[in-house]
C-alpha positions as CSV (number, residue, x, y, z in Angstrom):
1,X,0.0,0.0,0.0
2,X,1.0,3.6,-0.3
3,X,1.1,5.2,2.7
4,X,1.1,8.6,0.5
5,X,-2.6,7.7,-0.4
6,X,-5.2,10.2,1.1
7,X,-2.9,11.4,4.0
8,X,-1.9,15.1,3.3
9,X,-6.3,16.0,3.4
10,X,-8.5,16.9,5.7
11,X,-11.9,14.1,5.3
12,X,-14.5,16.2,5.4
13,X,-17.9,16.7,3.3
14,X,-16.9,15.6,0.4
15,X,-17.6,11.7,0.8
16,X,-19.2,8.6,-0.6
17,X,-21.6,7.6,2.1
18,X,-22.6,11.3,3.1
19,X,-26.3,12.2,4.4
20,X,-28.9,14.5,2.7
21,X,-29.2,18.0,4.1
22,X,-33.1,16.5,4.3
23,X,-31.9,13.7,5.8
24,X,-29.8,15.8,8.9
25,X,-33.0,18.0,9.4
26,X,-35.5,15.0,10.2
27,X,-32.7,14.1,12.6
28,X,-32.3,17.4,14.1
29,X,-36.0,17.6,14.2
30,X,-36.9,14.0,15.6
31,X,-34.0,14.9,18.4
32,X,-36.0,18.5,19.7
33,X,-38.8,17.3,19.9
34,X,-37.9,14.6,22.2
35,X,-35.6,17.0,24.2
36,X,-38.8,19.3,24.5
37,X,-41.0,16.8,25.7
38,X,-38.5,16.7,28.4
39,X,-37.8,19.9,29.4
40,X,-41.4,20.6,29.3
41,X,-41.7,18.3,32.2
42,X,-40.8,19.1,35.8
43,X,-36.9,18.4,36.2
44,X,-36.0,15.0,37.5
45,X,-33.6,12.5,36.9
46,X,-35.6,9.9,35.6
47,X,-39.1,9.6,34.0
48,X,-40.5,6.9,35.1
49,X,-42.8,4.3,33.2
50,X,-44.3,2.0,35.5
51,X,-43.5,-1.5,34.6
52,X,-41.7,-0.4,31.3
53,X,-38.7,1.0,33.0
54,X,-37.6,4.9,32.8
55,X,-36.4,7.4,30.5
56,X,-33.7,9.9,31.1
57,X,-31.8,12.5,29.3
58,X,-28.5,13.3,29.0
59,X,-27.3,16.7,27.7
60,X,-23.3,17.5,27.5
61,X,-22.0,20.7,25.6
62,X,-18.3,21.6,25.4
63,X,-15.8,23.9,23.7
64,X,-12.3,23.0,23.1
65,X,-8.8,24.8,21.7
66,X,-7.2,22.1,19.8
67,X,-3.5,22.9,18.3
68,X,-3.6,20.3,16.3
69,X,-6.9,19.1,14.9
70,X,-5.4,16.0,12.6
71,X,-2.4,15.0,14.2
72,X,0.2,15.2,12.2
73,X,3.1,17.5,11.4
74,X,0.9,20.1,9.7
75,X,-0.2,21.1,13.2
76,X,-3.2,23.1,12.0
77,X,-4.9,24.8,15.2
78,X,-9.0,25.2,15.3
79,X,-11.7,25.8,17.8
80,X,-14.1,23.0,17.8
81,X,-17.5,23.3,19.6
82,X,-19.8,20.1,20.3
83,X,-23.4,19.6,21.8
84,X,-24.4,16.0,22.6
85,X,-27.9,15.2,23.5
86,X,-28.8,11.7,24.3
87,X,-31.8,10.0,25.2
88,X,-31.1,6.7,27.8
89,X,-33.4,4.1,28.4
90,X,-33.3,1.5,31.3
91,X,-35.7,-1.8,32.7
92,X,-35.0,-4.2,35.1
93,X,-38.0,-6.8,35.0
94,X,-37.1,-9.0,37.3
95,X,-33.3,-10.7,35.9
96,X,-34.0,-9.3,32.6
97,X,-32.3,-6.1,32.5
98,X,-32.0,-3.7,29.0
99,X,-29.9,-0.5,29.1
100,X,-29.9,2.1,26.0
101,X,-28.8,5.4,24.6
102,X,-29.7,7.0,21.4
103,X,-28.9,10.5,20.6
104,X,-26.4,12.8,18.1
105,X,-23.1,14.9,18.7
106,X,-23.1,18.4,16.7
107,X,-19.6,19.1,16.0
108,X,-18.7,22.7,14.9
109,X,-15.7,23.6,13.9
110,X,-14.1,27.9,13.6
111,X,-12.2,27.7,11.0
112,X,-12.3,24.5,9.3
113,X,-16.2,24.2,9.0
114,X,-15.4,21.2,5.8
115,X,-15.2,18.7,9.2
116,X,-18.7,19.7,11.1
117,X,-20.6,16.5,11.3
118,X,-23.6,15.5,13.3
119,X,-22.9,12.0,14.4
120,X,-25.8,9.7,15.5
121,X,-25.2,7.7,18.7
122,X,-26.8,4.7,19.6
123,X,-26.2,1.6,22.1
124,X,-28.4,-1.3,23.3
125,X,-27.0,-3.5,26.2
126,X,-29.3,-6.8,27.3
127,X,-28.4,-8.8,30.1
128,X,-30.1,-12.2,31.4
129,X,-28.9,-12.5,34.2
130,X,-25.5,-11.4,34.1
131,X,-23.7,-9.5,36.9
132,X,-25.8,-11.1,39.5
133,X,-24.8,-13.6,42.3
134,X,-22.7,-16.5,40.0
135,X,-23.9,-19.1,42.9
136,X,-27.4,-18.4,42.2
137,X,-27.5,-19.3,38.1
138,X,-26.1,-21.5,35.8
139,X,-25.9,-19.9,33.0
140,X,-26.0,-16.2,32.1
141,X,-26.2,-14.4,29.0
142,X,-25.0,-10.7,27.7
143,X,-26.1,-9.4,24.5
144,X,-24.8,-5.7,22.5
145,X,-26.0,-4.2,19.6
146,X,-25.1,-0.2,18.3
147,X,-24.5,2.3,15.5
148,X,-22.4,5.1,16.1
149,X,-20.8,7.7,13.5
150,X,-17.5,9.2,15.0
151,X,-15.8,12.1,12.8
152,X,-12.9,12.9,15.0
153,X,-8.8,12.8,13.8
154,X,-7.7,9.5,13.9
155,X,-4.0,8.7,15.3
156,X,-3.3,6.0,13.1
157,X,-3.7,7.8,10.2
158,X,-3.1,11.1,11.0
159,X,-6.2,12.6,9.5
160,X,-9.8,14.0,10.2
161,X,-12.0,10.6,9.2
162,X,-16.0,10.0,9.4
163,X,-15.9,6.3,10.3
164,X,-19.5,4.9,11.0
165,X,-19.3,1.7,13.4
166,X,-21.8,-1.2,13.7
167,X,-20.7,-3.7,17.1
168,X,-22.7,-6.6,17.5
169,X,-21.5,-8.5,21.1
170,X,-22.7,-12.1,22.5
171,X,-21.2,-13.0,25.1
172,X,-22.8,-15.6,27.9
173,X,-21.4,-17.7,30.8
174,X,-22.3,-21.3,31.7
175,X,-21.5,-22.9,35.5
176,X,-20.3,-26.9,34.9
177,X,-19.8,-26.8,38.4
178,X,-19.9,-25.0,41.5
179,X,-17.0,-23.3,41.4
180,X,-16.2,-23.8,37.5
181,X,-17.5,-22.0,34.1
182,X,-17.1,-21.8,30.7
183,X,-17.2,-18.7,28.8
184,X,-17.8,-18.1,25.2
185,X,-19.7,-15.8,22.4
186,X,-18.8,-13.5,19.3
187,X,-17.7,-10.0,19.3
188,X,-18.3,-8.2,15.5
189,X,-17.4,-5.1,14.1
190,X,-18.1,-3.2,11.0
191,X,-15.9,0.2,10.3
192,X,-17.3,2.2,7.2
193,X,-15.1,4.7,6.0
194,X,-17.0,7.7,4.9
195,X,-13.9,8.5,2.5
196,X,-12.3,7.0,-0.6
197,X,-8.9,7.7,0.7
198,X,-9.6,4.9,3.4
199,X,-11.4,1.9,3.0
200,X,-14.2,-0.7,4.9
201,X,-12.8,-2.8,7.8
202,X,-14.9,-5.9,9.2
203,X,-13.8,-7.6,11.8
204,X,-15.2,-10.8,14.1
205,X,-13.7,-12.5,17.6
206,X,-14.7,-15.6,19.3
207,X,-13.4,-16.4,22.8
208,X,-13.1,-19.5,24.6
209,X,-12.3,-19.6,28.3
210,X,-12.4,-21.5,30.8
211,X,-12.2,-20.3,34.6
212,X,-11.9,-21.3,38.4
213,X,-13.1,-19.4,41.1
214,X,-10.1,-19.6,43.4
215,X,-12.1,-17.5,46.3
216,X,-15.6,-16.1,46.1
217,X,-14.3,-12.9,44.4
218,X,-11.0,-13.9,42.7
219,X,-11.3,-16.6,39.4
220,X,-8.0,-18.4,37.3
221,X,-8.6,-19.2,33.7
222,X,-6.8,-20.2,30.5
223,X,-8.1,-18.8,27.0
224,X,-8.1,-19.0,23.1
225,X,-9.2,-16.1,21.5
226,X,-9.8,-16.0,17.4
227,X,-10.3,-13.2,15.2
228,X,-10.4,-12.6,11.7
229,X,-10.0,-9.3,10.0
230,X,-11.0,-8.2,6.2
231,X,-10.6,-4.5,4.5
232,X,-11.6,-3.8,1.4
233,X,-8.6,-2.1,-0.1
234,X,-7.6,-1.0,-3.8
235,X,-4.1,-2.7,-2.8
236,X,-2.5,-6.0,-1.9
237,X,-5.0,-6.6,1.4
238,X,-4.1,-6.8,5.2
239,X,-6.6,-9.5,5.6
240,X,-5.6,-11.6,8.6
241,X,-6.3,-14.0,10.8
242,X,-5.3,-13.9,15.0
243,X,-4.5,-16.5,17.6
244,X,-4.3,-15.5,20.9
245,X,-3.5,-18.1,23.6
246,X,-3.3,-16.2,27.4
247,X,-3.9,-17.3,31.1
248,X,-6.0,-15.5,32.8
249,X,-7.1,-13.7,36.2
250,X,-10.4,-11.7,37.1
251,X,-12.2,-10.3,40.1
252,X,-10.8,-8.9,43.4
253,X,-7.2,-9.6,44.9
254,X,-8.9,-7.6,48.1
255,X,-11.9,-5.5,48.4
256,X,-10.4,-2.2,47.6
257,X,-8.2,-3.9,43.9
258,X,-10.2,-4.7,41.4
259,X,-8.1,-6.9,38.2
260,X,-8.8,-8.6,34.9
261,X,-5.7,-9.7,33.5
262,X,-5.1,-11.6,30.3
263,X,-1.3,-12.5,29.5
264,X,0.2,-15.1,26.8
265,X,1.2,-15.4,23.2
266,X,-0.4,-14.5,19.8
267,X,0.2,-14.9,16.2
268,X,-1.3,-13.3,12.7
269,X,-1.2,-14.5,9.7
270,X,-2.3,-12.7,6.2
271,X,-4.0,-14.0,3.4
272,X,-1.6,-11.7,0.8
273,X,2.3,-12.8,0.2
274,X,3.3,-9.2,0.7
275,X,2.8,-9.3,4.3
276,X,5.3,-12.2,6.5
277,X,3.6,-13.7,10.0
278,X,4.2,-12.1,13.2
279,X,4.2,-13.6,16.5
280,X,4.7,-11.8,19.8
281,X,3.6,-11.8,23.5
282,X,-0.2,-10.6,24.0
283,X,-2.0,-8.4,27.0
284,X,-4.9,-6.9,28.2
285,X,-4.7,-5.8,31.3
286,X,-6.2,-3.3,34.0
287,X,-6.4,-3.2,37.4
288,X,-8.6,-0.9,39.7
289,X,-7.3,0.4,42.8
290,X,-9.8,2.5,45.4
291,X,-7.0,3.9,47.7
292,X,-9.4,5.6,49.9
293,X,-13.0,6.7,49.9
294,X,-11.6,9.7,48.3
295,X,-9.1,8.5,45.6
296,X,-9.0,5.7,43.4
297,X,-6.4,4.7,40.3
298,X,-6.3,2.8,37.5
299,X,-3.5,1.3,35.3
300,X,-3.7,-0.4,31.8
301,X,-1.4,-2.2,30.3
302,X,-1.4,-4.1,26.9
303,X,0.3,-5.2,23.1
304,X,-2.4,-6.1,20.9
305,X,-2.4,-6.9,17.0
306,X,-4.8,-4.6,15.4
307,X,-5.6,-3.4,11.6
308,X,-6.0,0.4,10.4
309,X,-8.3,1.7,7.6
310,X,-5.1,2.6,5.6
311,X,-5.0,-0.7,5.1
312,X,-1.8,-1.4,7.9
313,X,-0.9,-4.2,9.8
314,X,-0.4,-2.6,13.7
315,X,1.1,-4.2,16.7
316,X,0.6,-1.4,19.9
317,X,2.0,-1.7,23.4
318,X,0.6,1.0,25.3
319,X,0.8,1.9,29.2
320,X,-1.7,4.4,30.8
321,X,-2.3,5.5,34.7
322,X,-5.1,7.5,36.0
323,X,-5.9,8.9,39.4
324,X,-9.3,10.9,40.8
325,X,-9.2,12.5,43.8
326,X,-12.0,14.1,45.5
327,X,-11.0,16.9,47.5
328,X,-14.5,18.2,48.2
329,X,-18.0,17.3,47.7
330,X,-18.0,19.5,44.5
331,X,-14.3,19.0,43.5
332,X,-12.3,16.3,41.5
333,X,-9.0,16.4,40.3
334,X,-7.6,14.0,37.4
335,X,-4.4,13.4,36.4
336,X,-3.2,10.9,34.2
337,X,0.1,9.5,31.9
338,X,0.9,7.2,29.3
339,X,3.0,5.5,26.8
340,X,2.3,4.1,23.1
341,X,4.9,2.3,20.8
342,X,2.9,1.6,17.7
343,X,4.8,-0.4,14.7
344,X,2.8,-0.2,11.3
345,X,3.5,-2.6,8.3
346,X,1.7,-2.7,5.0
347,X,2.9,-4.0,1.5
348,X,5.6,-2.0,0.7
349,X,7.4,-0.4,4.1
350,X,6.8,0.2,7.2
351,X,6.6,2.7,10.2
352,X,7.1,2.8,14.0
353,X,6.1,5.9,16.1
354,X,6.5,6.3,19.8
355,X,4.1,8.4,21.8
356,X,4.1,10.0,25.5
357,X,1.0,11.7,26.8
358,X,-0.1,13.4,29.8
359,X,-3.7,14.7,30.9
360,X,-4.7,16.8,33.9
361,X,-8.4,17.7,34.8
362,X,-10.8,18.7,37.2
363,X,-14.9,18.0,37.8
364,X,-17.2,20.7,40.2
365,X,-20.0,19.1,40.6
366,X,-23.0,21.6,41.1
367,X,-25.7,18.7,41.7
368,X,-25.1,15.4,42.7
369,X,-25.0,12.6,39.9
370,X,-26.7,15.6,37.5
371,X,-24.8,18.4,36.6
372,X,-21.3,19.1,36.6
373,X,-18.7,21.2,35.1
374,X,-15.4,19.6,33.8
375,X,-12.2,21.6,32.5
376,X,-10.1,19.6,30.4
377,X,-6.3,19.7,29.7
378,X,-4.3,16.9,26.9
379,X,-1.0,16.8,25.6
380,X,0.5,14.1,23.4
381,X,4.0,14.3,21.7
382,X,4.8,12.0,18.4
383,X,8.1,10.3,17.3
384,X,8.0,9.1,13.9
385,X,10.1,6.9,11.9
386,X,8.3,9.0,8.9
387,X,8.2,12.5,9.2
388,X,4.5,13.2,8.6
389,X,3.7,11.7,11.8
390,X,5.8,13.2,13.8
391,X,4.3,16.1,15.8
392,X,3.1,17.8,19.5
393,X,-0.4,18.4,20.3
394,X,-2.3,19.4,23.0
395,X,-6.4,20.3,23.7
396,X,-7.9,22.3,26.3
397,X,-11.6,22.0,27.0
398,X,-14.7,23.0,29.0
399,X,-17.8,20.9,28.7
400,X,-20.8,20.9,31.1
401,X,-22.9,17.7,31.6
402,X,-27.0,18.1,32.7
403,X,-29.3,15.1,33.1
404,X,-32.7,15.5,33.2
């Protein structure tokens, strides 16, 4: 492939799966007069209806300075403005239990108004029973279904890309034993590039584990996990195929950490001659930590095959840490850190880029679990084995949050 192709625009408007101007006003349409059939009502947090569960929404609205709104080594500034309203939906009829959003993000851009997009959201979670007491069931069962359109610059290929997402999860559990389960399901996903510079990516999971609950809390497993990946590219294809083999640890080493741990081996294999095998060690890993009633922290760690819409072959490692501290009733304080080493191979060539980043934040929270105001502050800086992507960025932003 030619990592040349596409990379030196800006995606914007002109694309091959864009939306009517018709089509975006029944959305904006269908979206007020929800929101006004809300705020028409009293205030509350939830409306509630009576066996059918309750309704909610959510309202977030933010404006950010971003210095460089593609990443990459152009480093073009821009003010971006956004306003996300979302309508949730929840039921929990006895150990059925659905959770749902729907709703839209209006992105706005100052200068560079070819990027404004109005992204639909969408999410449907269904659980039966899962989550509940693993004693009381033998089997449980965890179902996900959504459609979401994200225009936002993507990393990877160091551009502005409208990618519209379809995920489709099954997961479920089954008890053999007491103290013994089996764990299975499917995990699809379908990335639609809404450019001709990138192309379609489609890929589908299955894991197969089987665990031990060591303690009530605390569960050993082993696992196979694999995944197949097609893109539809112009070139000689990064279609592949995974294998993941990894022993495995979840639940609580006490009751203030919190772990799910997955560690082993894992090879990929392409269907083109251009690309050779690659094998390496594989993680996914985070553990939560709740160091007082005030402060908690969280650290993720992983190296993970994974495919790009440029139609590259990517192996990540990546190391993150976050901390929250409350030091009042209204006041939070974040501060977080991490570490990327990302190594890109396609057809002809290749790439590795190395990236540090830092974050630091804080939350007032005006009314409890309802409205809040959050100030924002990111900074990533880029080394490149290619030029292009080398580069320093940082955003700054202020966003309020209101559920009704």
């Amino acid at each position: 492939m030619n990592v040349l192709r596409g990379k030196y625009q800006f995606i914007g408007k002109e694309n091959k799966h864009s939306a009517s101007h018709s089509g975006m006003r029944k959305r904006f349409c269908w979206l007020a007069l929800v929101l006004f059939g809300f705020i028409s009502n009293p205030l509350s947090a939830e409306y509630e209806l009576g066996n059918y569960g309750a309704l909610a929404v959510d309202v977030e609205a933010g404006v950010e300075y971003a210095s460089n709104i593609a990443l990459n080594s152009f480093e073009q500034d821009d003010v971006v403005f956004n306003f996300m309203p979302l309508l949730h939906y929840r039921s929990a009829q006895g150990q059925f239990h659905v959770e749902a959003y729907a709703g839209m993000n209006f992105i706005r851009y100052d200068v560079n108004d070819e990027n404004d997009a109005e992204d639909l959201k969408s999410q449907l979670v269904l659980e039966f029973p899962y989550g509940a007491d693993r004693y009381d069931k033998r089997y449980d069962l965890k179902f996900g279904i959504g459609y979401n359109e994200n225009t936002k610059a993507n990393s990877a290929i160091q551009a502005i890309a409208s990618i519209n997402e379809t995920n489709v999860d099954l997961i479920s559990r089954y008890y053999y034993t007491d103290r013994s389960y089996f764990q299975s399901g499917i995990l699809y996903l379908n990335r639609e590039s809404s450019s001709e510079s990138f192309f379609d990516l489609y890929e589908a999971s299955i894991p197969l584990e089987v665990f031990y609950d060591y303690t009530e809390d605390l569960s050993y497993g082993v696992g196979y996990r694999y995944r197949m990946t097609d893109i539809d590219s112009t070139t000689a294809e990064a279609d592949s195929v995974d294998h993941a083999f990894y022993l495995a640890a979840v639940g609580e080493l006490d009751p203030s950490v919190t772990m799910e741990i997955r560690a082993g081996m894992q090879l990929r294999e392409f269907d083109a001659s251009e690309y050779s095998s690659e094998s390496d060690f594989f993680m996914d890993a985070s553990l939560l930590w709740q160091i007082s009633e005030l402060t908690w922290m969280k650290v993720s760690l992983g190296n993970e095959f994974g495919t790009t819409i440029s139609n590259q072959s990517r192996e990540a490692l990546y190391a993150r840490f976050k901390l929250r501290h409350s030091f009042t009733e209204q006041w939070d304080g974040i501060v977080g850190f991490g570490y990327n080493k990302s190594d890109y191979t396609q057809s002809i060539g290749s790439r590795n880029d190395e990236q540090l980043l830092f974050e630091l934040g804080a939350v007032y929270t005006l009314i409890e679990q309802r409205l809040s105001v959050e100030g924002h502050f990111g900074y990533r800086n880029r080394e490149s084995t290619e030029s292009f992507s080398e580069y320093d960025a940082s955003r700054t932003r202020l966003s309020i949050s209101y559920l009704f």
